[in-house]
C-alpha positions in Angstrom: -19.1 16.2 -22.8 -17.5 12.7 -24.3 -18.7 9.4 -22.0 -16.4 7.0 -23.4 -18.0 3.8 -25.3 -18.2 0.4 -24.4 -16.6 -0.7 -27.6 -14.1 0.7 -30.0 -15.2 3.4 -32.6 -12.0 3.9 -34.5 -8.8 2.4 -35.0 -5.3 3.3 -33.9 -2.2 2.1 -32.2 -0.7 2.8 -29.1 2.3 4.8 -30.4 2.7 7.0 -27.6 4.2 7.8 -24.5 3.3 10.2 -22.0 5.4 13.5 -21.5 3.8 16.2 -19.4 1.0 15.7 -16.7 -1.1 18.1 -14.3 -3.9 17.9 -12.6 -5.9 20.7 -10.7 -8.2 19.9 -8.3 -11.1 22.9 -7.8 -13.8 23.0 -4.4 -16.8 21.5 -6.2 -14.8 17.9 -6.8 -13.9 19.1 -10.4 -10.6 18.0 -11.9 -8.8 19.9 -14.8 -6.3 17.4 -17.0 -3.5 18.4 -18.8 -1.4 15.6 -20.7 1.1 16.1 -23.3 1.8 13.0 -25.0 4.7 12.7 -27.5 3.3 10.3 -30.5 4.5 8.3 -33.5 4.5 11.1 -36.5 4.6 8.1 -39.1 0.8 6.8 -38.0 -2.2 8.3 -38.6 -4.1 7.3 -35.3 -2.9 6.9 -32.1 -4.9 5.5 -29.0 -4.3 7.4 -25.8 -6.0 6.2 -22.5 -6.8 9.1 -20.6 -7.8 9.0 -16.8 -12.1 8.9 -16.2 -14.6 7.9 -18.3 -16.1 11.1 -18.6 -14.6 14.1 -20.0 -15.9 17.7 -20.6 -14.4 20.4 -22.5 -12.0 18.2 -24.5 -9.2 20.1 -26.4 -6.7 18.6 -28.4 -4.0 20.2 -30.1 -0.7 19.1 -31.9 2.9 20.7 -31.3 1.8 23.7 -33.7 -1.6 24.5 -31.4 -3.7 22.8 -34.4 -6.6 21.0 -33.2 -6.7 17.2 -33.7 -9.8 15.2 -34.2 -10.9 12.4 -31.7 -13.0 9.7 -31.2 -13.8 7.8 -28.3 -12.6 4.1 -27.8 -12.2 2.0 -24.9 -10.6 3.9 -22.0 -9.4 7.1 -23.8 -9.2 8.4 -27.0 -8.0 7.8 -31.1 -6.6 11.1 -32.2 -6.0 11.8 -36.1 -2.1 12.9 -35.4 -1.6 12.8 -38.9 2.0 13.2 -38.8 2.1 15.1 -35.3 5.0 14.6 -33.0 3.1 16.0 -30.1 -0.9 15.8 -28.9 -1.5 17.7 -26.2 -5.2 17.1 -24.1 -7.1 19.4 -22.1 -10.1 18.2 -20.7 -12.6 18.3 -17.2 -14.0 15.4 -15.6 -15.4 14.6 -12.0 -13.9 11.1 -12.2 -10.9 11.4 -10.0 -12.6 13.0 -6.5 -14.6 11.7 -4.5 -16.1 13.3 -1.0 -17.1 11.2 2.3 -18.2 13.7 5.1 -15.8 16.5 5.1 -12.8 14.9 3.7 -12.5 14.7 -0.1 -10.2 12.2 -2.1 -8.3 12.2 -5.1 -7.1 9.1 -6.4 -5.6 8.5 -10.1 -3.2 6.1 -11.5 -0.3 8.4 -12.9 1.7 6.9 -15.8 4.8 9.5 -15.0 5.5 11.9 -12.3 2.3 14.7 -12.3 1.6 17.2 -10.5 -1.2 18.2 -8.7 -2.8 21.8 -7.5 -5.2 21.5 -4.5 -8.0 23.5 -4.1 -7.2 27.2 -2.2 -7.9 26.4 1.4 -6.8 23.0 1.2 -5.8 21.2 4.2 -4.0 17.6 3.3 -5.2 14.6 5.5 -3.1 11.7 4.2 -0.8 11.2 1.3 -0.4 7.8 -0.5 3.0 8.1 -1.2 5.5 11.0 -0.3 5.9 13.8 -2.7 8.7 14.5 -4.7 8.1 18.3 -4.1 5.9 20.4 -2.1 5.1 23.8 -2.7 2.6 26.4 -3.0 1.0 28.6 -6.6 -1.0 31.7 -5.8 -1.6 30.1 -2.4 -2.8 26.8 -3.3 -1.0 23.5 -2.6 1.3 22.3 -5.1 2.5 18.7 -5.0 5.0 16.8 -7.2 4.1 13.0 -7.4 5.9 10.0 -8.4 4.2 7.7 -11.0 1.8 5.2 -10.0 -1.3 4.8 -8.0 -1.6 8.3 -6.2 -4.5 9.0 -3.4 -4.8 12.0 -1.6 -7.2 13.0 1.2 -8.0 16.7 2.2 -10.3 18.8 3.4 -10.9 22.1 1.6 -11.8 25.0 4.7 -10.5 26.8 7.2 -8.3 25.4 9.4 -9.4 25.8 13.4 -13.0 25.6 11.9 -15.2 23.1 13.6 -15.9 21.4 10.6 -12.7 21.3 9.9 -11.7 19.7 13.2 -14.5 17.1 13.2 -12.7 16.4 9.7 -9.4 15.8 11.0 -10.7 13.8 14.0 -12.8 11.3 12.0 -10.0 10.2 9.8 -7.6 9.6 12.7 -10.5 8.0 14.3 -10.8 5.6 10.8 -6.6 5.5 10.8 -6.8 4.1 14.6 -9.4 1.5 14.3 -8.0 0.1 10.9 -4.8 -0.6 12.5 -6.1 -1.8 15.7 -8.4 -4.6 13.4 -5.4 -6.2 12.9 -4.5 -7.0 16.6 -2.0 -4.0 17.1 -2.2 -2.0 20.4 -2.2 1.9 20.4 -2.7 2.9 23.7 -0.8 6.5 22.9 -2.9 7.1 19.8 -5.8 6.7 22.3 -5.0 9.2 24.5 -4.5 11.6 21.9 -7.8 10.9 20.5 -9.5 11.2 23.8 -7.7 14.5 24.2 -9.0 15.7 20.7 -12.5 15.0 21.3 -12.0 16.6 24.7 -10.9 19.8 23.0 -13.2 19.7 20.4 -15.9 19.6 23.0 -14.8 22.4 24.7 -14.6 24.6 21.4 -10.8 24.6 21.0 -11.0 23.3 17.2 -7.1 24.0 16.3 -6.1 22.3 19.4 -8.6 19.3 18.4 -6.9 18.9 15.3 -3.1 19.0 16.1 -3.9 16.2 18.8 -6.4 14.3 16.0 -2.9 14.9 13.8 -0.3 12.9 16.9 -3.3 10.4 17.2 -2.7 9.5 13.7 0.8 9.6 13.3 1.5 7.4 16.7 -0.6 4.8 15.1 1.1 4.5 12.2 4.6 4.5 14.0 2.9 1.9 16.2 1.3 -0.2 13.5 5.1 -0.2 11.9 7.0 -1.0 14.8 4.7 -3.6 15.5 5.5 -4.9 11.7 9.1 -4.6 12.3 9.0 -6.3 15.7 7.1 -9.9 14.2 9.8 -9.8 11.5 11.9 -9.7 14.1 11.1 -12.3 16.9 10.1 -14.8 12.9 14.3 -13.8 12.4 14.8 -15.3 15.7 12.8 -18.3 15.6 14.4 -19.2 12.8 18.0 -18.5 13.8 17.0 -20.8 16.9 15.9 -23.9 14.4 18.9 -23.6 12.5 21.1 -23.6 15.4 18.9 -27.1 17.0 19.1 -28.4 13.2 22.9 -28.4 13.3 23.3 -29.1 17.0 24.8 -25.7 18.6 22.6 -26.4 21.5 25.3 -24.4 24.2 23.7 -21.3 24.9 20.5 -21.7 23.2 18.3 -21.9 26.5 19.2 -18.6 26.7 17.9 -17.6 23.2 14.8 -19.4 24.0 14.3 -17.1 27.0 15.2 -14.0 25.6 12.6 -15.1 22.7 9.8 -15.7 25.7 10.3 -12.1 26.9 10.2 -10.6 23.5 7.0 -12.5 22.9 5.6 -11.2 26.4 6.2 -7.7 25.6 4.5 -8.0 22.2 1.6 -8.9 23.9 1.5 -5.8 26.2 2.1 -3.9 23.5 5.8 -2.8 24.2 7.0 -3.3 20.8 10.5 -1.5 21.1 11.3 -3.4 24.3 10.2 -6.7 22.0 11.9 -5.8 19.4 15.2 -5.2 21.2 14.2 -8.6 23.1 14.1 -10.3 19.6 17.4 -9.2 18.1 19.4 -10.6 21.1 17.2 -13.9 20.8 18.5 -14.1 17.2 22.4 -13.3 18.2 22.5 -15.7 20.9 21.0 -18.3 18.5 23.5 -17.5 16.2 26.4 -17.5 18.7 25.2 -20.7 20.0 28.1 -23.9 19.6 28.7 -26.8 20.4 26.2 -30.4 21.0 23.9 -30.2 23.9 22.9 -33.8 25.6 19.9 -35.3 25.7 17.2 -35.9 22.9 18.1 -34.4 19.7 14.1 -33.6 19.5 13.6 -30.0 21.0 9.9 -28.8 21.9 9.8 -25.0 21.2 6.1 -24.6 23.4 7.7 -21.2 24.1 8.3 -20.2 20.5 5.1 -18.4 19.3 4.6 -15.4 17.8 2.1 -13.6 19.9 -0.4 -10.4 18.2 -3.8 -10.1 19.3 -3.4 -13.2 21.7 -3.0 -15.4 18.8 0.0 -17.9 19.1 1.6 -20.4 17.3 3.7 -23.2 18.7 6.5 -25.1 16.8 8.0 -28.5 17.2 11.1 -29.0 15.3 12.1 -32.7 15.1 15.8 -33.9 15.3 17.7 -35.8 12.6 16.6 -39.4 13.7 13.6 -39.3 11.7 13.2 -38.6 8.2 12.7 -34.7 7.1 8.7 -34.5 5.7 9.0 -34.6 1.7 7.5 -30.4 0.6 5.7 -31.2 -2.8 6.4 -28.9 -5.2 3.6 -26.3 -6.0 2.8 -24.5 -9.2 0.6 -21.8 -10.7 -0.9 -20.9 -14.2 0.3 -17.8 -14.4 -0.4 -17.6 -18.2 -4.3 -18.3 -17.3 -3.8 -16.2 -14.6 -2.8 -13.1 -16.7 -5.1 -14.2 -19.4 -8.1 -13.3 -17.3 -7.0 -10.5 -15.8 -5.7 -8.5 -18.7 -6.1 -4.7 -17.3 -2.8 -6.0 -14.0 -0.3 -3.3 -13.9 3.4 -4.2 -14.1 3.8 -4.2 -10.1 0.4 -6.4 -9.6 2.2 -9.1 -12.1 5.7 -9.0 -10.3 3.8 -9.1 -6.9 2.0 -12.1 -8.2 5.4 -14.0 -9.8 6.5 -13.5 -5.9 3.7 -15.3 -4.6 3.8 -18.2 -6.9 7.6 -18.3 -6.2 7.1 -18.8 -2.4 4.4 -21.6 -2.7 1.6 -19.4 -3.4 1.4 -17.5 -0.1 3.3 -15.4 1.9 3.1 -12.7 4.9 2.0 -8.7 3.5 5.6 -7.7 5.4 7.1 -10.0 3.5 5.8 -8.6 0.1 6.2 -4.3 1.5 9.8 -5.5 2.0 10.9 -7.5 -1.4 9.4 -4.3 -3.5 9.7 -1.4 -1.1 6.3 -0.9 -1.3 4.6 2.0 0.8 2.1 0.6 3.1 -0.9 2.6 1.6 0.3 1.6 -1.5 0.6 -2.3 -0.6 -2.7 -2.5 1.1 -4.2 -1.2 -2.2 -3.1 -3.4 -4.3 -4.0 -6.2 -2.0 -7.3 -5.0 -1.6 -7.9 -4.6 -5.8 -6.4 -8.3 -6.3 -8.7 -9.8 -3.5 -11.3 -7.4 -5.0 -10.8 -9.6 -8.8 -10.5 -12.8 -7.3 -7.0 -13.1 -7.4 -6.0 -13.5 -3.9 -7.0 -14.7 -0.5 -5.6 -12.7 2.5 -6.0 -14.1 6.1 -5.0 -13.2 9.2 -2.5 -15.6 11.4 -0.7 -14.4 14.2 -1.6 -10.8 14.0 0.3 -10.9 10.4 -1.8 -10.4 7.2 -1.2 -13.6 5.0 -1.5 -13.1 1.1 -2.5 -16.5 -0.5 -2.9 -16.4 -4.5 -6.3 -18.3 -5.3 -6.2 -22.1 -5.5 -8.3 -22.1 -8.8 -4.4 -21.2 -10.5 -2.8 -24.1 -8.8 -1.3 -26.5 -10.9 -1.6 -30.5 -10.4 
């Protein structure tokens, strides 16, 4: 058993990259790595991070099946390659699961596509991304996973078993009440909830667990149409201040009624019937021509976007006054980074965004520049707030990121 140090024992260099990676997953939480690594055959050392801090059975071998020497260092290894072109590692470690109730977790950050071999029995609750391939090995689950931060949830017993159901019911439970913190309505989600405890109640587990299974997935086809739907009716409050800023007031009542009833419907929790409503606010703003009469100053009381009964109104002002002077705003990125020198790639992009757009900016806003899964996203945002980095708030039903005013500049 190797627990890795706290400070460097050896010295090497980070002439590597990674080829070949697999991970199996056994019953008892248990995770078998096997990395390939193609290395630098002019240096003597290499340093390899591995994934845990705690490995068992540690084999190391070069292209020709010799064994390499090791010695720890700060997250992974220096291996004597001594000329190798290859290292491949083989260790155990109980790092990368974790178990809460019935459902177990395995969660890794995945330098190149891996794959991953489930326990036999497995059921799979939630993925964190979708899977390049799915398959099977000798009856186990077999999944092929794109690079990055990977989480998986499953439960390892049989299926129809009361345990098993309680399982499947608990995270859809978790699922529903995540999403409904955030001032979404699920009313379908409910039903199929009610119905799975109902069944499991009366002892019909498999049924419990296909309706804890719709409970989950209409929530998250609620929680995204709801996302979808305050893009929208923000798309169509600004098509309406654009039109009143360059005085295409014909046909813009109508806009501005059309934007009403989307609004309304959001708030009952019809977000395809607001969404719809929102799209034709937008084209009739942007059809809109021609100068209206009266005061070029328009009061948009109606114009608020409306999630969990929170609302916000806007008053756009006409040309006879002076537009308000933005000051520019800047961040110390290079302080920023220097404290924080373990971000991945996609934290520091996600960051440059922020600090491009004044510092803050809506969580939509962010999934939709990167194509960033949801899970995925909400991660992230959850490790930056975690080191300090961000601020996120909640305005209008929308999560606002907000990068911490200690980087602000001037």
């Amino acid at each position: 058993m190797i627990l890795i140090a706290s400070t460097p024992l050896a010295v090497g260099q980070e002439y590597y990259s990674p080829n070949e990676l697999s991970f199996t997953v056994y019953d008892d939480g248990y995770v078998v790595v096997d990395y390939t690594v193609d290395v630098d055959p002019t240096m003597v050392r290499v340093n390899v991070s591995l994934f845990g801090s705690l490995y068992q059975n540690l084999l190391i071998s070069d292209q020709d099946l010799l064994i390499l020497d090791s010695t720890p260092t700060v997250g992974g290894l220096t291996i004597d390659t001594l000329g190798a072109i290859s290292a491949s590692l083989w260790y155990e470690t109980t790092d990368l699961t974790g178990k809460a109730g019935q459902i177990w977790t395995f969660a890794v950050s995945a330098p190149i596509t891996s794959t991953i071999l489930l326990p036999e029995g497995s059921t799979i609750i939630s993925l964190s991304d979708v899977p390049l391939e799915m398959g099977s090995l000798n009856g186990k689950v077999l999944l092929t996973m794109p690079l990055g931060d990977l989480e998986i949830s499953y439960t390892v017993g049989v299926v129809g078993s009361k345990e098993h159901a309680l399982a499947i019911i608990n995270d859809a439970e978790n699922t529903i009440e995540a999403i409904q913190a955030t001032g979404v309505l699920t009313p379908d989600a409910d039903d199929h909830l009610e119905n799975a405890y109902s069944s499991y109640d009366a002892g019909l587990y498999p049924e419990a667990e296909q309706l804890a299974a719709q409970a989950k997935t209409s929530a998250e086809d609620t929680a995204a149409d709801a996302s979808a739907t305050t893009l929208a009716i923000e798309n169509a409050i600004s098509a309406i201040s654009d039109a009143d800023e360059d005085e295409r007031t014909e046909g813009l009542e109508a806009a501005q009624d059309k934007l009403a009833e989307a609004e309304s419907s959001y708030a009952l929790g019809d977000y395809t019937g607001a969404l719809e409503l929102a799209e034709e606010a937008q084209d009739l703003a942007e059809s809109a021509t021609g100068k209206g009469s009266g005061s070029n100053m328009l009061l948009y009381a109606g114009l608020v976007v409306v999630a969990g009964g929170i609302g916000a109104a806007y008053i756009l002002m006409g040309r006879s006054k002076k537009a308000p002077v933005v000051q520019a705003v800047s961040f110390d990125l290079d302080k920023l980074f220097g404290e924080h020198p373990n971000l991945r790639m996609d934290d520091k992009e996600v960051i440059r965004f922020l600090a491009q757009n004044r510092g803050e900016t809506f969580a939509a806003e962010v999934r939709e520049r990167f194509d960033i899964p949801r899970t995925s996203l909400w991660r992230m945002i959850r490790r930056l707030e975690g080191e300090g980095i961000i601020e996120v708030a909640t305005i209008g039903g929308q999560s606002l990121v907000r990068l911490d005013s200690r980087y602000k500049q001037g």
